[in-house]
C-alpha positions as CSV (number, residue, x, y, z in Angstrom):
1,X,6.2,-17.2,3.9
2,X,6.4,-16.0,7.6
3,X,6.7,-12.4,8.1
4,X,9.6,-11.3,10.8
5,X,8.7,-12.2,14.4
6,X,8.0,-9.1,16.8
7,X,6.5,-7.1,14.0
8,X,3.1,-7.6,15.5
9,X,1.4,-8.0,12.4
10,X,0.7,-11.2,10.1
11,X,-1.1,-11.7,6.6
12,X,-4.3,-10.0,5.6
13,X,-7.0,-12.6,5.6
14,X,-10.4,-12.4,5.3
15,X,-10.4,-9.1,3.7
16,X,-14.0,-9.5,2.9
17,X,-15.1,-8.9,6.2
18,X,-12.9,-6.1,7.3
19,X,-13.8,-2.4,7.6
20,X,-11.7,0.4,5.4
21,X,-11.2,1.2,9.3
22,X,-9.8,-1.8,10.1
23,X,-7.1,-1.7,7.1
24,X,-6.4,2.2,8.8
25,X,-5.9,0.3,11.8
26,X,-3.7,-2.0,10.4
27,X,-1.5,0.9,8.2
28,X,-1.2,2.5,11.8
29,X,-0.2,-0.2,13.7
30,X,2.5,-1.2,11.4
31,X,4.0,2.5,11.5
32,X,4.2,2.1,15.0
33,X,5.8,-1.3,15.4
34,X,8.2,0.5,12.6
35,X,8.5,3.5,14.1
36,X,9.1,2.3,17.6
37,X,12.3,4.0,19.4
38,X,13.1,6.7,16.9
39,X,12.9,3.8,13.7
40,X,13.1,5.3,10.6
41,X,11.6,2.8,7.2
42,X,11.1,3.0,3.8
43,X,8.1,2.0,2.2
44,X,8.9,-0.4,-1.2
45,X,5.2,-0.4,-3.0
46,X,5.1,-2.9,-5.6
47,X,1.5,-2.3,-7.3
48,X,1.4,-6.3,-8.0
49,X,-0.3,-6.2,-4.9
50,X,-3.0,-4.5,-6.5
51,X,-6.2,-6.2,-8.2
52,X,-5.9,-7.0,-11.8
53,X,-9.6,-5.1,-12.2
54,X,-8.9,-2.4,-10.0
55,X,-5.0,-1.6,-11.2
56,X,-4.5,-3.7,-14.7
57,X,-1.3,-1.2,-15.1
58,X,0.8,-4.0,-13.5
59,X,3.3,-6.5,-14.7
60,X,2.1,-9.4,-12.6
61,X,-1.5,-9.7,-12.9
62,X,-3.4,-11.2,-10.2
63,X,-7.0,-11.6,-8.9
64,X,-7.8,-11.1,-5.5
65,X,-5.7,-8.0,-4.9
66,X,-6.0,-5.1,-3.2
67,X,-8.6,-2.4,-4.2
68,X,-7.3,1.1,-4.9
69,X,-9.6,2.5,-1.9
70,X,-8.0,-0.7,0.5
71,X,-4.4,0.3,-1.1
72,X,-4.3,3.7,0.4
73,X,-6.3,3.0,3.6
74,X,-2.9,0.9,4.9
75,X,-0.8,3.0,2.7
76,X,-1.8,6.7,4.4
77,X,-1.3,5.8,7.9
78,X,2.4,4.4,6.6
79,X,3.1,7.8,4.2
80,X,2.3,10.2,7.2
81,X,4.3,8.8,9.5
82,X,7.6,11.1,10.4
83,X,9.6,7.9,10.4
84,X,9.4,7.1,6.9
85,X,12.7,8.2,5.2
86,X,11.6,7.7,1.5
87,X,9.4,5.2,-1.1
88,X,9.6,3.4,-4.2
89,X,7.0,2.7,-6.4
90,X,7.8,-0.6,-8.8
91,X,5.9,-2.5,-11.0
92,X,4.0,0.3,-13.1
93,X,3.6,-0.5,-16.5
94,X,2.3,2.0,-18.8
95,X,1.6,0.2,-21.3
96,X,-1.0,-0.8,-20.1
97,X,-2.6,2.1,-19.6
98,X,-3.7,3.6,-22.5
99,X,-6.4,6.0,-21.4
100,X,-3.9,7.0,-18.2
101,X,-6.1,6.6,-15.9
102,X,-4.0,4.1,-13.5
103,X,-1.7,6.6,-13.9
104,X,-3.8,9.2,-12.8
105,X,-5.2,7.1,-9.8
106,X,-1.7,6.2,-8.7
107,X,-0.6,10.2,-8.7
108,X,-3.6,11.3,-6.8
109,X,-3.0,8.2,-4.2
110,X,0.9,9.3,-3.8
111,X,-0.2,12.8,-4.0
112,X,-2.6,13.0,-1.5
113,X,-0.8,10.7,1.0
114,X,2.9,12.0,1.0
115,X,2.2,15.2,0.5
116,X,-1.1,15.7,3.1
């Protein structure tokens, strides 16, 4: 599905050949277009995006997804900015985590972005 017109950003494709600096770029950019005469946002992060190797704490499993190291590349740029208001986190299933340690990752990701 189309994303809003005038955001001035589309679809992620060809991840393959982009940078981690590129997907900073792109976590920027979207904070800006969001953030654009005093806007304020609120970041909804449903970890279905992620890859179902990288992140198999999920309910909707998926290949292809986002890598945890791609995930917070976009998501820093997004967590930092003084226009974000607040964020949810959906889609975490720990039951599916036995050892914790998508837990773990997920905590350090959120820690190290929201609180930095």
């Amino acid at each position: 599905s189309p994303l809003p017109a005038g955001m001035g950003f589309s679809r992620i494709e060809y991840r393959d050949s982009l940078r981690h600096s590129d997907l900073e770029h792109l976590g920027r950019s979207i904070a800006s277009e969001l953030t654009a005469g005093e806007g304020r946002f609120w970041l909804h992060l449903d970890l279905d995006i992620l890859d179902e190797e990288a992140f198999p704490a999920t309910d909707y499993l998926m290949p292809d997804g986002l890598s945890m190291p791609e995930l917070r590349a976009i998501f820093a740029p997004l967590a930092g900015s003084e226009g974000l208001i607040g964020v949810n986190v959906t889609c975490f299933n720990p039951e599916k985590d036995p050892d914790g340690s998508c837990g773990a990752a997920l905590v350090e990701m959120l820690e190290t972005t929201l609180i930095a």
